[in-house]
N, CA, C and O atoms as a DFTB+ gen file, in Angstrom:
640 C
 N C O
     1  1     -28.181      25.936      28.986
     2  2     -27.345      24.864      28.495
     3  2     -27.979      24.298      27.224
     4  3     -29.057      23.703      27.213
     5  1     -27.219      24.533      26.159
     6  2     -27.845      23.385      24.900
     7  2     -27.157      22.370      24.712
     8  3     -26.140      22.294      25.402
     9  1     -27.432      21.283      23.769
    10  2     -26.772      19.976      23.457
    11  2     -26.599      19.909      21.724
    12  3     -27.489      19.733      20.892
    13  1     -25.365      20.080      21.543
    14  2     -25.399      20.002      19.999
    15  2     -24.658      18.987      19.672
    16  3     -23.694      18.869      20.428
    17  1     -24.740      17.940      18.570
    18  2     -24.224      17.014      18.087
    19  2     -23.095      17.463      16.969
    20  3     -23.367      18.053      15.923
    21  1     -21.871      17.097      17.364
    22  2     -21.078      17.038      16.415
    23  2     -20.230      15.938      15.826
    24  3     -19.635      15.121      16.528
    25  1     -20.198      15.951      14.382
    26  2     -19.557      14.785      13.525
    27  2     -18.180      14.934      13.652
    28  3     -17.537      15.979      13.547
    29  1     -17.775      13.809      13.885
    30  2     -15.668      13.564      14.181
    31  2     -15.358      12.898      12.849
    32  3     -16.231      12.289      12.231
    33  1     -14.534      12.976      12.560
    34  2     -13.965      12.603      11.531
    35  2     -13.079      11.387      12.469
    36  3     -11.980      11.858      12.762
    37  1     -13.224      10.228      12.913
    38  2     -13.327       9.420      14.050
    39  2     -11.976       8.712      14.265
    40  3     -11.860       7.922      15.203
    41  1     -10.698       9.030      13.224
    42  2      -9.974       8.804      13.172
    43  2      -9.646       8.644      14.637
    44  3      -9.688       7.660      15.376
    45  1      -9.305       9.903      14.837
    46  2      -9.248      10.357      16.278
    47  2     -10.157      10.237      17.384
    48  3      -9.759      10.630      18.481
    49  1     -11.321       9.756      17.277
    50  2     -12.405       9.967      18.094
    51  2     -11.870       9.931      19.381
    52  3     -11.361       8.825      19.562
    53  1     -11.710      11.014      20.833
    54  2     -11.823      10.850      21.939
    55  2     -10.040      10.642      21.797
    56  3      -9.498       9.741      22.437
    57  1      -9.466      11.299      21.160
    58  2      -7.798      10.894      20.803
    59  2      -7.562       9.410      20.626
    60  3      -6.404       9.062      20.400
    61  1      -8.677       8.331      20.713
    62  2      -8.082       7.319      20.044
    63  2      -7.931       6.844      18.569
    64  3      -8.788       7.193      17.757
    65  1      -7.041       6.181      18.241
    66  2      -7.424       5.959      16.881
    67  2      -7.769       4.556      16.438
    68  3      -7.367       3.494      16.914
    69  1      -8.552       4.757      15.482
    70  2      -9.547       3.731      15.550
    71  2      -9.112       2.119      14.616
    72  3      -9.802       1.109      14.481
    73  1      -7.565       2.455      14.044
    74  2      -6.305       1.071      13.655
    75  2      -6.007       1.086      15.002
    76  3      -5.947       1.965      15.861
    77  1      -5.829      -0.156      14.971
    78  2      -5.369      -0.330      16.316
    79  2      -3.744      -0.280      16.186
    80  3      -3.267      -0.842      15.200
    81  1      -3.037       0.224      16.922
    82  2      -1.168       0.439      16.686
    83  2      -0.727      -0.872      16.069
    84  3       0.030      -0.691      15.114
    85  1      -0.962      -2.027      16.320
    86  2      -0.106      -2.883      15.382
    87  2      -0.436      -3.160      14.312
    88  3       0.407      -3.739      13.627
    89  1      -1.793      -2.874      13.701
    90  2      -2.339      -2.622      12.369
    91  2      -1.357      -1.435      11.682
    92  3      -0.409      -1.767      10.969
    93  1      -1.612      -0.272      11.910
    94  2      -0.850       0.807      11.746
    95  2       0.443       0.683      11.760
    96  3       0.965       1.396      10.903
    97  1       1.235       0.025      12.425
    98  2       2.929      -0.551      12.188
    99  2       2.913      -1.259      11.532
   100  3       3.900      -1.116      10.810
   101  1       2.039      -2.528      11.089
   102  2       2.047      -3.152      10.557
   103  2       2.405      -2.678       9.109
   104  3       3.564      -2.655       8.696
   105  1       1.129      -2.240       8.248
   106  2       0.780      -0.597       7.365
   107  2       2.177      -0.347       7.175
   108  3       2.917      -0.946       6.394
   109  1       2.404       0.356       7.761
   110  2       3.981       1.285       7.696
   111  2       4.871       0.333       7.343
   112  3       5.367       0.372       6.217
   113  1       5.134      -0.440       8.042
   114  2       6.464      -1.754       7.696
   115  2       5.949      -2.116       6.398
   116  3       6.678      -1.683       5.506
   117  1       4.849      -2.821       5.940
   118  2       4.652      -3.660       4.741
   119  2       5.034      -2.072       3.875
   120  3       5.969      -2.338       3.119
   121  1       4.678      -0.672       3.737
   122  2       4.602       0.061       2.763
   123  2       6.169       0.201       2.669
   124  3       6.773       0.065       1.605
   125  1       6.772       0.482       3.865
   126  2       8.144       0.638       3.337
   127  2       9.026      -0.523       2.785
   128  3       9.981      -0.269       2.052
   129  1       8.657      -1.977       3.189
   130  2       9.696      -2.842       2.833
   131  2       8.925      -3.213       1.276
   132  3       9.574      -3.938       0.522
   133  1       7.857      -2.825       0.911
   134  2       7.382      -2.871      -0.464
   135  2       8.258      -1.440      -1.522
   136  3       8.728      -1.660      -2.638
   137  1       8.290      -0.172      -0.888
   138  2       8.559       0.614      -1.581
   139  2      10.519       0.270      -1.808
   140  3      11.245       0.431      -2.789
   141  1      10.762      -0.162      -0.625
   142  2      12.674      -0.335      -0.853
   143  2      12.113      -1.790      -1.800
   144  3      11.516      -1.053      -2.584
   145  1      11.900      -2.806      -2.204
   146  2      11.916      -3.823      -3.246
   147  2      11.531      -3.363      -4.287
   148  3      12.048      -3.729      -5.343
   149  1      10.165      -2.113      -4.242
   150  2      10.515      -1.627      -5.652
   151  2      11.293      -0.920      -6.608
   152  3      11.602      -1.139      -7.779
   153  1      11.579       0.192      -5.609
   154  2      12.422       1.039      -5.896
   155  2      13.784       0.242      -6.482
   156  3      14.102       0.362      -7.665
   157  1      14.732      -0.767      -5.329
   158  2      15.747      -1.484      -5.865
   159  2      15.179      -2.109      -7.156
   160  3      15.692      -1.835      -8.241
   161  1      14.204      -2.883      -7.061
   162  2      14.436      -3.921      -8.668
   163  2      14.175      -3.248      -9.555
   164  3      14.657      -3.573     -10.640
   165  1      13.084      -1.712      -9.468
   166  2      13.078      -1.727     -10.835
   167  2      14.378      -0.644     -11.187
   168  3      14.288      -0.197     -12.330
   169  1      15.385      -0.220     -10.527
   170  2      16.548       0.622     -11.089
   171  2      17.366      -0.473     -11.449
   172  3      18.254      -0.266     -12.277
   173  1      17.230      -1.529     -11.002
   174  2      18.448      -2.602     -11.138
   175  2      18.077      -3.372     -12.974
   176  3      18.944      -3.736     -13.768
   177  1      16.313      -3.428     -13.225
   178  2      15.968      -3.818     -14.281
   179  2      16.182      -2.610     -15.407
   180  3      16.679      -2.839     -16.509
   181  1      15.730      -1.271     -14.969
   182  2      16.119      -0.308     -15.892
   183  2      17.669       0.021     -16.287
   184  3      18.149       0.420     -17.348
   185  1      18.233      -0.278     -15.108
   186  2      19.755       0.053     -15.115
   187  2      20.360      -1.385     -16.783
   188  3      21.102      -1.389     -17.766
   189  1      19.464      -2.243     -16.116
   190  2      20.102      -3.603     -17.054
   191  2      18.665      -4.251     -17.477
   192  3      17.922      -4.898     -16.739
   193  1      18.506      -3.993     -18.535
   194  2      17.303      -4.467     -19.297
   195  2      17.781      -5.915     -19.701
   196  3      16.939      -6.727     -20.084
   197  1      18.443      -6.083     -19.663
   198  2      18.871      -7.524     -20.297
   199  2      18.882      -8.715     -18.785
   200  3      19.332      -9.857     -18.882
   201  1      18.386      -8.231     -17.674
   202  2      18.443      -8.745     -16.554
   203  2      19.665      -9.112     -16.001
   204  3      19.292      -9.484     -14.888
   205  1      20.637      -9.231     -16.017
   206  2      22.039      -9.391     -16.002
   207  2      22.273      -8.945     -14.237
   208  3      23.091      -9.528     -13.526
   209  1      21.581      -8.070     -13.861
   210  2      21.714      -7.492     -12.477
   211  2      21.108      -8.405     -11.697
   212  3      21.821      -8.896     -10.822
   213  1      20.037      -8.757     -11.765
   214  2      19.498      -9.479     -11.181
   215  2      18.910     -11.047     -11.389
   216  3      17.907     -11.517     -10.852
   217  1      20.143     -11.948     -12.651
   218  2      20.254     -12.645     -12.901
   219  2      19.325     -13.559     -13.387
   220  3      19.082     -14.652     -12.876
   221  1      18.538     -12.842     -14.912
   222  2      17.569     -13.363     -14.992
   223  2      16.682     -13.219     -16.154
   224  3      15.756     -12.417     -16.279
   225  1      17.159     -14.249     -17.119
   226  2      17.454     -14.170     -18.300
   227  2      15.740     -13.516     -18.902
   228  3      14.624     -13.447     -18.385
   229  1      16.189     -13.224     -19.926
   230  2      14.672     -12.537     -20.731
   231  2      13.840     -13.315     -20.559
   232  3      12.794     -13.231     -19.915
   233  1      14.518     -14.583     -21.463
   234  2      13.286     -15.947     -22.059
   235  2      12.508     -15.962     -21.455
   236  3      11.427     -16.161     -22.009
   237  1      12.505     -15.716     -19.531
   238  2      11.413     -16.292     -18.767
   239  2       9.956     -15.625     -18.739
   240  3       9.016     -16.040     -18.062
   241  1       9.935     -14.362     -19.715
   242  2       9.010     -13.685     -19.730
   243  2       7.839     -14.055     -21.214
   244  3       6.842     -13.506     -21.680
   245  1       8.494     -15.040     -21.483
   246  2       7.768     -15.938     -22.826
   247  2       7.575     -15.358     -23.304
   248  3       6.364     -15.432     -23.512
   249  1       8.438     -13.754     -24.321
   250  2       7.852     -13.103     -25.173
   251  2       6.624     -11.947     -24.692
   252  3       5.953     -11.335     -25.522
   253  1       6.532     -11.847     -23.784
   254  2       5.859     -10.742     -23.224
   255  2       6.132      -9.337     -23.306
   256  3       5.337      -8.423     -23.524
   257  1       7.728      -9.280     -23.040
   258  2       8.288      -8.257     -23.418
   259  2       9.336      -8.446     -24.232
   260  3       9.674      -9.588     -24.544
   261  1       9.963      -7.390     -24.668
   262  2      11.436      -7.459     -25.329
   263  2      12.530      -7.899     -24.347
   264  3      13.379      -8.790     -24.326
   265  1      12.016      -6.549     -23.263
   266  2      13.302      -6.744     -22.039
   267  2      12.661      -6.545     -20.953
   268  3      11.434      -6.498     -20.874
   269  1      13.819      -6.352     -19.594
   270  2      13.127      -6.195     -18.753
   271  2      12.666      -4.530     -18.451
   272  3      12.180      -4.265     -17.351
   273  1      12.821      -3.590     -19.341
   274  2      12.948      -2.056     -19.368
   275  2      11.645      -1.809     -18.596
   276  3      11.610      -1.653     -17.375
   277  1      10.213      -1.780     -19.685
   278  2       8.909      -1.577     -19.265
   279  2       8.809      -2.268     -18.090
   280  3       9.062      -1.495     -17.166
   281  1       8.553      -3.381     -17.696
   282  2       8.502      -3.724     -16.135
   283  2       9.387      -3.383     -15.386
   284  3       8.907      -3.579     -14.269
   285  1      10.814      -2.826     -15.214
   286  2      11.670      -1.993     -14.677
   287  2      11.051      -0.538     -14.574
   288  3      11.588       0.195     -13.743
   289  1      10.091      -0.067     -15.238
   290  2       9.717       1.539     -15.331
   291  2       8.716       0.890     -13.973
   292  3       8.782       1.138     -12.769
   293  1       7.843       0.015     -14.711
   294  2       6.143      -0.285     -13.898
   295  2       6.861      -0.587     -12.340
   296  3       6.365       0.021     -11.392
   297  1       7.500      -1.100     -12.195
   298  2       7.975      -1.546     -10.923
   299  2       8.854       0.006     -10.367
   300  3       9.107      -0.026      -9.162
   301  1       9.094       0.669     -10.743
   302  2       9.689       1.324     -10.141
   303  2       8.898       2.485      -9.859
   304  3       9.311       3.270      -9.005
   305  1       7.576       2.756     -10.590
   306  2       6.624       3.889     -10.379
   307  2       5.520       2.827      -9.330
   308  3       4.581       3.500      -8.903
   309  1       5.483       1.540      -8.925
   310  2       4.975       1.029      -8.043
   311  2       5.502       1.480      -6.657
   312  3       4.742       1.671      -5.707
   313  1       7.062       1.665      -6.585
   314  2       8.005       2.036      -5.656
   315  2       7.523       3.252      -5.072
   316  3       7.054       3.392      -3.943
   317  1       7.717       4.268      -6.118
   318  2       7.203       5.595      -6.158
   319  2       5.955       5.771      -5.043
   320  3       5.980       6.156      -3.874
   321  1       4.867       5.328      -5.896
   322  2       3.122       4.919      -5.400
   323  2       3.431       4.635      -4.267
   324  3       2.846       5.412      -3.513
   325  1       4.430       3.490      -3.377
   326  2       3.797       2.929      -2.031
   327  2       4.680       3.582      -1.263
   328  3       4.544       3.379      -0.056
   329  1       5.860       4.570      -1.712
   330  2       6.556       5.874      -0.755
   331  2       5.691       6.370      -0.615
   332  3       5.503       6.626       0.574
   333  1       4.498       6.897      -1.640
   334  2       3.953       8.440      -0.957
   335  2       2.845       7.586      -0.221
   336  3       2.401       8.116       0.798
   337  1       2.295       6.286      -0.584
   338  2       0.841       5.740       0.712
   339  2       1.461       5.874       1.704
   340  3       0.930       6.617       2.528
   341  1       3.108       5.121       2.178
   342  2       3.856       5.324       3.118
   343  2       3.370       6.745       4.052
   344  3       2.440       6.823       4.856
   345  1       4.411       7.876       3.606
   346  2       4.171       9.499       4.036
   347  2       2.532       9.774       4.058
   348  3       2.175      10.524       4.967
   349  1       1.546       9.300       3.236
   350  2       0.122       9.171       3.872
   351  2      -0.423       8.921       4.956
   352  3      -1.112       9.478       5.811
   353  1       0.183       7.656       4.669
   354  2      -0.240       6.841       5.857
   355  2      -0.279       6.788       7.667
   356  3      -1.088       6.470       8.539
   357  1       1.725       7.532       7.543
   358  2       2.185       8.245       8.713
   359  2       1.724       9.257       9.279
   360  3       1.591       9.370      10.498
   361  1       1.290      10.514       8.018
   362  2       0.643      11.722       8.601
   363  2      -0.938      11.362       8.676
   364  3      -1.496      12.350       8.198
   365  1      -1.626      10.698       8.939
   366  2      -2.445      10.025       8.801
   367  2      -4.107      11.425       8.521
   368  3      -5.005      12.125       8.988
   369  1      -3.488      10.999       7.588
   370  2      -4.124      12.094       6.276
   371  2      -5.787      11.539       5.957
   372  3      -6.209      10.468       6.393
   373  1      -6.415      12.270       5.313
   374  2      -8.052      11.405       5.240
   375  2      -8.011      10.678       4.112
   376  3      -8.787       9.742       3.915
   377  1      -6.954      11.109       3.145
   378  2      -6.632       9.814       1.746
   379  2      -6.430       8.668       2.241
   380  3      -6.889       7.630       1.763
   381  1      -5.524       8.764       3.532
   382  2      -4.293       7.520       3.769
   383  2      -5.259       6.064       2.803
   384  3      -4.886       5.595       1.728
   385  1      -5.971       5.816       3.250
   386  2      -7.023       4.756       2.491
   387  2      -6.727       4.605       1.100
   388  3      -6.266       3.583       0.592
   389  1      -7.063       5.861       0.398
   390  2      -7.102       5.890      -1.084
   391  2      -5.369       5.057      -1.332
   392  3      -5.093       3.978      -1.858
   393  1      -4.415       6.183      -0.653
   394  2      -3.070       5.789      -0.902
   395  2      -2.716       4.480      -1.045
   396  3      -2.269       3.975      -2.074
   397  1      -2.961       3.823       0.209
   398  2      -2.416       2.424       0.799
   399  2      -3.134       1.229       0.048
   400  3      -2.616       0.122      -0.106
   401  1      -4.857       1.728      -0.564
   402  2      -5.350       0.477      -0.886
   403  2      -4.524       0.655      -3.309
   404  3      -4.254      -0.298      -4.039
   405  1      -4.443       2.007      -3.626
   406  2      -3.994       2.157      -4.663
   407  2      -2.520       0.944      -4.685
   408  3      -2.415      -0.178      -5.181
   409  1      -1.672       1.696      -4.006
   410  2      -0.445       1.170      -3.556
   411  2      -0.004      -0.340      -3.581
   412  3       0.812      -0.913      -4.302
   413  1      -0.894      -0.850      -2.449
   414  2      -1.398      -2.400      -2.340
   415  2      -2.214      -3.230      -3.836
   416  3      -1.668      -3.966      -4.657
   417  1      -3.300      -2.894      -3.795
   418  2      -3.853      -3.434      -5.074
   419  2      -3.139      -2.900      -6.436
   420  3      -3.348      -3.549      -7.461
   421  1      -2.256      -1.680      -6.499
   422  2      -1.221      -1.792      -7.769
   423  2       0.115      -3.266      -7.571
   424  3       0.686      -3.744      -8.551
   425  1       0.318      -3.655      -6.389
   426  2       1.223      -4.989      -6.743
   427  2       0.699      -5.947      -6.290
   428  3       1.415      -6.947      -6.225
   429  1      -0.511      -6.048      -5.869
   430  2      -1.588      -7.256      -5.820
   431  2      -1.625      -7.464      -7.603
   432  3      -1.359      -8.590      -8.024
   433  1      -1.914      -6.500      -8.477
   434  2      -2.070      -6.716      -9.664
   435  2      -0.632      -7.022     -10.568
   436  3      -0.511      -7.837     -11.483
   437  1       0.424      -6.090     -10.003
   438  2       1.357      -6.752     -10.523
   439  2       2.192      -8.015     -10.590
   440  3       2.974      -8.247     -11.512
   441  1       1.894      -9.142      -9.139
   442  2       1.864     -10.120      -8.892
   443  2       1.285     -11.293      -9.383
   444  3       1.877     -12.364      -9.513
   445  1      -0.225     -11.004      -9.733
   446  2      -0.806     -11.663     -10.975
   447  2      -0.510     -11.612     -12.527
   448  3      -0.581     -12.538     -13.334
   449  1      -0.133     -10.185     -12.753
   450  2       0.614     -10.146     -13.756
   451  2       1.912     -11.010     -14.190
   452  3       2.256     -11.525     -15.254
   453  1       2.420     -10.948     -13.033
   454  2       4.132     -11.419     -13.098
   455  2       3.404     -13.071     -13.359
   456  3       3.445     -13.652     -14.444
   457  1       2.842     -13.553     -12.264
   458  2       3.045     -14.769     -12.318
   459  2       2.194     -15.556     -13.447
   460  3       2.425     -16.716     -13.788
   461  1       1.167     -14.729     -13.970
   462  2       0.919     -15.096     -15.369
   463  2       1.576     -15.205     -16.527
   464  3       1.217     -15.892     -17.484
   465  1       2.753     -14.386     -16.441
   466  2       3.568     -14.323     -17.913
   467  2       4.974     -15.136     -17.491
   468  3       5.689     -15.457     -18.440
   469  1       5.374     -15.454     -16.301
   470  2       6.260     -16.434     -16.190
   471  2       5.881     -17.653     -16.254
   472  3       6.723     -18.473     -16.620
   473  1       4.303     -18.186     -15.866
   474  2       4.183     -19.012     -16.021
   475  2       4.495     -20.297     -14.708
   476  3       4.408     -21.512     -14.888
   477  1       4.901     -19.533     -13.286
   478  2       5.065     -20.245     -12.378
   479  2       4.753     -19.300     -10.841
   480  3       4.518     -18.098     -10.724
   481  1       4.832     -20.078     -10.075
   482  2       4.860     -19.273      -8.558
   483  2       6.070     -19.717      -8.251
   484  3       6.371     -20.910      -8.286
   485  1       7.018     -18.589      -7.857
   486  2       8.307     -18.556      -7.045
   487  2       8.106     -18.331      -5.645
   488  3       7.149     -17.778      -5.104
   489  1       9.402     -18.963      -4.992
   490  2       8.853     -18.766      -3.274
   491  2       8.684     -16.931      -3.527
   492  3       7.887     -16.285      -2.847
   493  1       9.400     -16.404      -4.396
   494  2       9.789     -14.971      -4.347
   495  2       8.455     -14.531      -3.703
   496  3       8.267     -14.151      -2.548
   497  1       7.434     -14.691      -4.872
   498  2       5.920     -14.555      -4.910
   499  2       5.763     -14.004      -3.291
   500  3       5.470     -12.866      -2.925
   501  1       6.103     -15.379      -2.334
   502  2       5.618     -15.085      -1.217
   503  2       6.419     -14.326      -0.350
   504  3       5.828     -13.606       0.454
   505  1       7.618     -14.340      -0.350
   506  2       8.418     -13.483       0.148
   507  2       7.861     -11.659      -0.112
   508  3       7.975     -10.788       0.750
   509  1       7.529     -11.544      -0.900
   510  2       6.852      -9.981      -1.594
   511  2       5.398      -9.763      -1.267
   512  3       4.922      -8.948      -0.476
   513  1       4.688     -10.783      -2.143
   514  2       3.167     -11.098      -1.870
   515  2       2.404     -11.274      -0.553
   516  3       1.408     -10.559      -0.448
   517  1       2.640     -11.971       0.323
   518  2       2.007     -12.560       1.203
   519  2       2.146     -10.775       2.100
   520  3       1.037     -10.285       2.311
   521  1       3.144     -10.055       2.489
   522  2       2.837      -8.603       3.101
   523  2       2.389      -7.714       2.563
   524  3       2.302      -6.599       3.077
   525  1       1.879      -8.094       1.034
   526  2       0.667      -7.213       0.126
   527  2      -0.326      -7.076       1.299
   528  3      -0.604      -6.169       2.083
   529  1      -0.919      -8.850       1.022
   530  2      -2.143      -9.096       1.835
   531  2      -2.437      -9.007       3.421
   532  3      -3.551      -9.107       3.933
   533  1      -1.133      -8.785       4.140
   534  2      -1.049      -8.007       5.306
   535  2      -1.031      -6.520       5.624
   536  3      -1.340      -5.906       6.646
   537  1      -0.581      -6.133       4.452
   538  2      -0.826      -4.461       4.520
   539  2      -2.667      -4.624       4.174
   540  3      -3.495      -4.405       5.058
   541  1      -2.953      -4.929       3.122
   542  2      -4.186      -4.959       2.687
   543  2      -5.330      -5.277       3.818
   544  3      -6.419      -5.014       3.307
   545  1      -5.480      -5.708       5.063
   546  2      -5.788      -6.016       6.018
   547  2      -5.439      -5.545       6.852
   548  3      -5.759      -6.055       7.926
   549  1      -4.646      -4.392       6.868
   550  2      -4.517      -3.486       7.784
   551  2      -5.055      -2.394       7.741
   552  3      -5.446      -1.678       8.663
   553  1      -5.090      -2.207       6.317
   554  2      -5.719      -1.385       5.396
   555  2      -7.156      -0.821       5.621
   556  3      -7.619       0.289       5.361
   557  1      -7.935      -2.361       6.405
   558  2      -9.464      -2.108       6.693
   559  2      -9.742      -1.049       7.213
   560  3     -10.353      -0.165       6.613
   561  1      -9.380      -0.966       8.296
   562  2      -9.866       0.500       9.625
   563  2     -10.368       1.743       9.156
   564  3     -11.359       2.423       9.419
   565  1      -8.908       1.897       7.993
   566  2      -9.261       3.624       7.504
   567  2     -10.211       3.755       6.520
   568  3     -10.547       4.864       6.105
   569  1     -10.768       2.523       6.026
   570  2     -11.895       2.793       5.275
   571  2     -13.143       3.660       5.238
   572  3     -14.207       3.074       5.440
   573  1     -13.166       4.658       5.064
   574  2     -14.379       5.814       4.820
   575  2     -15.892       5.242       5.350
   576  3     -16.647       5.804       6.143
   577  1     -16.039       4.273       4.833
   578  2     -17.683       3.526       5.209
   579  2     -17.421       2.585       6.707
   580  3     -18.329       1.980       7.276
   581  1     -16.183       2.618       7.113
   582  2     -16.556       1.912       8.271
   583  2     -17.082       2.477       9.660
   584  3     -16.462       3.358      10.256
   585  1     -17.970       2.057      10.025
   586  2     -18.936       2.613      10.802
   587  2     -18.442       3.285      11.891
   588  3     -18.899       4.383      12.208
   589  1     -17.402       2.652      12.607
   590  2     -16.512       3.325      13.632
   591  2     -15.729       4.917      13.108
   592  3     -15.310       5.811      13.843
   593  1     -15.727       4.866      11.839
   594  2     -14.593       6.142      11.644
   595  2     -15.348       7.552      11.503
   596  3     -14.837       8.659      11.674
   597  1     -16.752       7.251      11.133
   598  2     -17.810       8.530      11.673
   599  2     -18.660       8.267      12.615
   600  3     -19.114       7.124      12.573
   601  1     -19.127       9.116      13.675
   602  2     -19.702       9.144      14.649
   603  2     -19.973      10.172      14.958
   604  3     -19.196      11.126      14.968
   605  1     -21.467      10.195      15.365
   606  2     -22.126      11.312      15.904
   607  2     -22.114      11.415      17.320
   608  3     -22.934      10.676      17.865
   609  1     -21.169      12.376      18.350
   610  2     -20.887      12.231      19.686
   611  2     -22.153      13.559      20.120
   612  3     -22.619      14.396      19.346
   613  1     -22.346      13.446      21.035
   614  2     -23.334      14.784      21.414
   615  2     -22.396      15.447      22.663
   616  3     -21.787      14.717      23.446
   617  1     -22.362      16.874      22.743
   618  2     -21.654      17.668      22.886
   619  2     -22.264      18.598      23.768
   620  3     -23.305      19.168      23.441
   621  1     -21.646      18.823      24.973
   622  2     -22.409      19.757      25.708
   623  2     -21.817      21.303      25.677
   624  3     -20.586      21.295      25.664
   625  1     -22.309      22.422      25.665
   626  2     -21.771      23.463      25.887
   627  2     -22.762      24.185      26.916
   628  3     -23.913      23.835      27.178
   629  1     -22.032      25.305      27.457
   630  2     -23.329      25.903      27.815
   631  2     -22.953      27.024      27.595
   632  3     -21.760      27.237      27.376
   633  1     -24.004      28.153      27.598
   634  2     -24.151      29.554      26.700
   635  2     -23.705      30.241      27.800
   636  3     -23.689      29.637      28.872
   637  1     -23.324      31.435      27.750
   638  2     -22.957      32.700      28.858
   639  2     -23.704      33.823      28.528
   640  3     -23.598      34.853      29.193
């Protein structure tokens, strides 16, 4: 009989996984109801650069932009970004991390962005924002360095 140690990739360790399920739903819900808000506003801003779709005149961007076109592109390749962390995330892939925290911290940043060049906080902010920072905290588990997600289990076999 020998004893050999083998490394898990701990996701799975022992078939559990190491998000706990309402973290992981959690994850999933915030990525998809982020990717349908991006996807809609920014076709609705590209569709109508003049904001007209979504009722909302240039001025408020104090000269930041011309129109709403470029933040209609950025917002809509944000959309893009948190579909595929989404499909990451589900097949729960060894990126999923990379995906979800890219994804997340791309409209964590666009949120600061926005609300710097308007010049105010809208409830919107939180309606959008506040399930950034719930995905982002769900986000923890699959982190690569967290101590739970590698583990050295020792392994029995025995020889014939």
């Amino acid at each position: 009989m020998t004893t050999t140690q083998v490394t898990i990739d701990s996701k799975q360790a022992h078939g559990k996984s190491i998000q706990p399920k309402w973290m992981r739903i959690t994850l999933l819900v915030v990525l998809a109801y982020e990717t349908l808000g991006c996807l809609s506003g920014g076709i609705l801003l590209i569709a109508a650069p003049d904001g007209r779709l979504m009722k909302m005149p240039v001025d408020i961007m104090h000269g930041a932009f011309r129109d709403f076109l470029i933040p209609g592109i950025i917002l809509f390749g944000l959309g893009v970004l948190n579909a595929l962390a989404f499909i990451t995330v589900l097949r729960r892939n060894k990126t999923d991390w990379i995906a979800a925290g890219l994804a997340l911290g791309g409209l964590a940043i666009w949120f600061i962005v926005e609300i710097a060049i308007l010049r105010e906080l809208h409830w919107l902010h939180a309606m959008w924002g506040l399930p950034v920072v719930a995905g982002a905290v769900a986000t923890l588990p699959l982190l690569p360095w967290n101590t739970k997600r590698k583990q050295v289990h020792p392994r029995t076999s025995r020889s014939r």
